[in-house]
C-alpha positions, 0 to 999 in steps of 0.5 A: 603150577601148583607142587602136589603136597607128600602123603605120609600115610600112602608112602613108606619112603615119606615116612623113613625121609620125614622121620629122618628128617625131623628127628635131624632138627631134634638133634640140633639143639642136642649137638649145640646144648648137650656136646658142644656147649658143655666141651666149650664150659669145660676148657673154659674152666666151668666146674664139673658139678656145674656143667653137669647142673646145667645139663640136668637142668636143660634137658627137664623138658624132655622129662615133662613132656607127658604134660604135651602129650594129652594137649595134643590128644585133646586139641586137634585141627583134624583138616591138617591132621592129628598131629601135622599143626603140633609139629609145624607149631614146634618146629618153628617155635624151636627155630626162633629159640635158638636165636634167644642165645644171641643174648648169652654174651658170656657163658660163665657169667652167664650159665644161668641165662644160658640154662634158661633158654636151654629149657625154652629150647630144648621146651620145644624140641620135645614138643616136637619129638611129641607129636612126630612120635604120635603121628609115626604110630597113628600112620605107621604099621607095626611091622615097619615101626623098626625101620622107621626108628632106624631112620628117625635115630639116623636122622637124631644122630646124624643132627647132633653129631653134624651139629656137634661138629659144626657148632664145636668149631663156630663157639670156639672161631665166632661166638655164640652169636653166630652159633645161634644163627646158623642153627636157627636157620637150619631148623627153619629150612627143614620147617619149610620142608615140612610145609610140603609133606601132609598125614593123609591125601585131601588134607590142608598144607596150612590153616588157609589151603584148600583140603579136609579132615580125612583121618579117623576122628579120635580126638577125646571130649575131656581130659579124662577121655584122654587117660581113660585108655591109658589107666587101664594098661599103665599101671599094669605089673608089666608096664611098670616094669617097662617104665623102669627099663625106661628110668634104667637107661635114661639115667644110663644116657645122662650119666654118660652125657655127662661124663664123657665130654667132661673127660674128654677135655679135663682127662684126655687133653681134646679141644672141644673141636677135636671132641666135637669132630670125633663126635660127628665121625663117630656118631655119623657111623652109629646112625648108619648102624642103626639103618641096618640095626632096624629090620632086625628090631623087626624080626628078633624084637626090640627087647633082645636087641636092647639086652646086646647094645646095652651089654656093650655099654658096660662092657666098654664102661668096665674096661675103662675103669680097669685100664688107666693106665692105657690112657696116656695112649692117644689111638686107645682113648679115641677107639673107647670115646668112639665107641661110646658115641656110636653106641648112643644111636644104635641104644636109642633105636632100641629104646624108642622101638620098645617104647612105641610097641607099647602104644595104642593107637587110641592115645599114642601120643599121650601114651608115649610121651609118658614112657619117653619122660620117664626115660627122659627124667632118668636122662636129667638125674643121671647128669645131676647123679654124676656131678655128685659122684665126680665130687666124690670119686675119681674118673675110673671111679665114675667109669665104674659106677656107670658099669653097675647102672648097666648091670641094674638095667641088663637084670631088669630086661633078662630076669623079667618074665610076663607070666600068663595064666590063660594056659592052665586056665584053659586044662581040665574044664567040664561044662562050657559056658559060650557067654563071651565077654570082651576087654581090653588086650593082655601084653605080648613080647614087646610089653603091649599094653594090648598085645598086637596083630602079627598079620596087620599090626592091629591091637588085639582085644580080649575075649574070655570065653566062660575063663578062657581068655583069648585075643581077637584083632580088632581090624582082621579077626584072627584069633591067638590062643596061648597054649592048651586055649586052642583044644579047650575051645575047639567046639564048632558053636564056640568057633562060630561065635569068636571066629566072625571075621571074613575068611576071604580076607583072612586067605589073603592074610595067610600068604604072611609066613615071616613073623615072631610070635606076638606074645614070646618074639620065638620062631613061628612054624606052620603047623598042618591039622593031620584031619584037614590039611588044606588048613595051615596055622602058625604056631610058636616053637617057645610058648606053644601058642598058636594063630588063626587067620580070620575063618580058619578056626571055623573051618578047623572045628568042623570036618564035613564030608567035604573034608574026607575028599580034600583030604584025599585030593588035596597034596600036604601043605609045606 
């Protein structure tokens, strides 16, 4: 009998349970390197300036994996997919390195040994977070991309945190040894798994099945095709801007990484299975969050949800460093360790799905494994950073210190405002040229480096129409126009010659009601035309921009005779 292989492509719940699923085998190495091993340093007497060295150090990988991601745009086997060969290659890669650390025999004599299989592991565990990111975005509608975030956090948090929980115990009970091989072992089962689970139907499980390419041929001739496309957006005022929030809130999660377990042997008396247990519990209940946290990603955007969960990360750093003299306390420590690891979670979800609305579908692994390594080196100089300040400063002290990399990360996300000139541009012309000139999009609410389709999810392209810029979806052809765009280009030539899509389909499309506005995340509310009002567009109660399905711009700039009849026959449209 021969097991038909999954698709990711033609299921959504393929797509939440492989996501989950990879990102679990991501958490491994975390839950191991990252929470048990520094507690297990800690009570065996390793300084503080050295364990946070050490995960400094371990984590790199994750910060460089901007090299991985144009080898996996440039190299492809297109027969099992885009990115499908990277995955299954790192996923047994990063099984047979956790049996490297059978060789660590004593982990103080030997840190360094044991910081350099770390970078081995933790090499390919972000080889791998590479290329599931890339295929997520390649098969993923946009409109989904917060749930799927929400099951890949799940699954990352629910691997570190039952890793955590189980390899606190084994270091303490067996020894590295056995640590080692039952990691290894899990991250083999979930390669196995994999085997079985494909990009797109027809195509081949391994090198020697049966099956074909059946995706779009993207892959890029030379490594300067590769970056073409992402130079033309990287550098842009508001994807810097992004790349800082994403420095911000690294440097955020490794100062706390360090800190916290650290803490919680030297300062609150855990054992490294008491630390390690608390952080399972704790970290389970934060990816559970997340499943939730997800659909309201989607709606509210990625950004304003950022701004609440990082809030209450410095709320919670703020409190400790006031409260010390709580610490005696046992319930009281516990409640603000618990707090800490649930909100990891429910802050990454947040992150990554900022972090992925910014990508194009042309270069997305590339694209962002370059915004995931600037958060990741911020992750390595945030450990570093507190074994410095712990050299220097007391506990509260550092408690504090981390409240104000808060405060930093919150001015960023709240005070930064992506102005757009089109508006005004679009007032008081005279004479109108029709000459239309296409480029590349202008960013929306979630820092698209090409701002996205609110009815397909699809990136917009720019059309300047004699100054006007407007945005056009590549794949539907509805139109967005800022405000003051719509009135300055309302002439039936001008609309003939922007609005080409098929008003077939663009009917179809206009069913969608239930989005934010792609260029501000306010509320979108349907607007009647007062002269045609079987035509019914969206437009943002924020900014004032208005979109168009394919055909109804057309349709808007020209009233027949047919029109006065509709409008007579026609009941308002609500």
């Amino acid at each position: 009998m021969t097991l038909t292989a999954f698709s990711l492509l033609d299921s959504s719940r393929t797509r939440y349970i492989t996501g989950a699923m990879m990102y679990f085998a991501q958490g491994i190495p975390r839950g191991l390197l990252s929470i048990a091993i520094p507690a297990w340093l800690a009570t065996l007497g390793v300084s503080a300036s050295d364990i946070a060295t050490y995960l400094a150090v371990i984590i790199l990988p994750w910060a460089f994996k901007l090299v991985t991601g144009p080898f996996m745009d440039r190299f492809q086997f297109p027969a099992m997919g885009r990115s499908r060969p990277w995955v299954l290659g790192a996923q047994l890669g990063l099984s047979l390195s956790l049996l490297s650390l059978m060789i660590v025999e004593d982990p103080v004599s030997q840190i360094g040994t044991l910081m350099l299989i770390g970078v081995l592991i933790n090499s390919f565990a972000a080889t791998q977070d590479v290329a599931v990111d890339g295929m997520a975005i390649d098969l993923t509608p946009v409109n989904e991309q917060g749930r799927l975030n929400a099951f890949m956090s799940f699954g990352k948090a629910a691997g570190w945190s039952i890793t955590a929980a189980v390899t606190g115990s084994l270091l303490v009970t067996f020894g590295m040894k056995v640590t080692a091989i039952v990691s290894a072992l899990t991250c083999a089962v979930i390669f196995l798994a994999f085997v079985w689970v494909v990009e797109r139907p027809g195509e081949r499980k391994l090198p020697w099945s049966d099956g074909e390419a059946r995706g779009p041929q993207q892959a890029a001739t030379t490594f300067k095709d590769v970056f073409a496309g992402i130079n033309d957006v990287l550098w842009k005022p508001v994807s810097l801007i992004v790349m800082l929030i994403m420095l911000l809130d690294g440097l955020i999660a490794g100062y706390g990484d360090a800190l916290m377990p650290i803490a919680a042997v030297n300062v609150f008396g855990f054992t490294t299975p008491q630390w390690s247990q608390l952080v399972a519990v704790m970290g389970i209940i934060g990816a559970v969050i997340t499943l939730v946290l997800g659909p309201m990603i989607d709606r509210f955007g990625p950004k304003r949800m950022l701004v609440l969960t990082i809030s209450l990360v410095g709320l919670h750093a703020f409190l400790l460093a006031q409260t010390q003299y709580l610490w005696n306390d046992s319930m009281y420590v516990k409640v603000m360790l618990s707090v800490w690891v649930m909100m990891l979670p429910i802050t990454m979800v947040c992150v990554i799905a900022l972090a992925m609305t910014i990508c194009s579908s042309a270069c997305a692994a590339t694209q962002f494994a370059i915004y995931m390594s600037v958060a990741n080196l911020g992750h390595s100089a945030g450990s570093k950073l507190f074994g410095m300040v712990s050299e220097q400063a007391s506990y509260p002290q550092s408690y504090m210190f981390m409240g104000i990399l808060v405060i930093g990360m919150i001015f960023v996300l709240v005070f930064h405002r992506h102005r757009h000139g089109h508006a005004e541009e679009a007032r008081g012309r005279g004479k109108r040229s029709y000459t239309i000139v296409s480029g590349g999009g202008e960013g929306g609410m979630f820092f698209s480096g090409a701002m996205r389709c609110p009815k397909c999810r699809a990136d917009m392209q720019q059309l300047d129409v004699d100054g006007t810029v407007i945005d056009r979806c590549d794949r539907c052809q509805g139109l967005w126009f800022d405000a003051g765009e719509m009135e300055a280009l309302k002439d039936k030539e001008i609309a003939a010659a922007i609005d080409t899509g098929s008003a077939k389909e663009g009917k179809e499309l206009n069913s969608i009601h239930e989005y934010r506005c792609p260029r501000c995340g306010g509320e979108m509310t349907q607007v009647v035309d007062e002269q045609q009002k079987h035509i019914g567009y969206e437009t943002c109660t924020d900014c004032g921009g208005s979109y168009f399905d394919a055909g109804e711009f057309r349709d808007l700039s020209q009233i027949t005779l047919s029109d006065f009849f509709k409008r007579l026959a026609l009941p308002v449209r609500k």
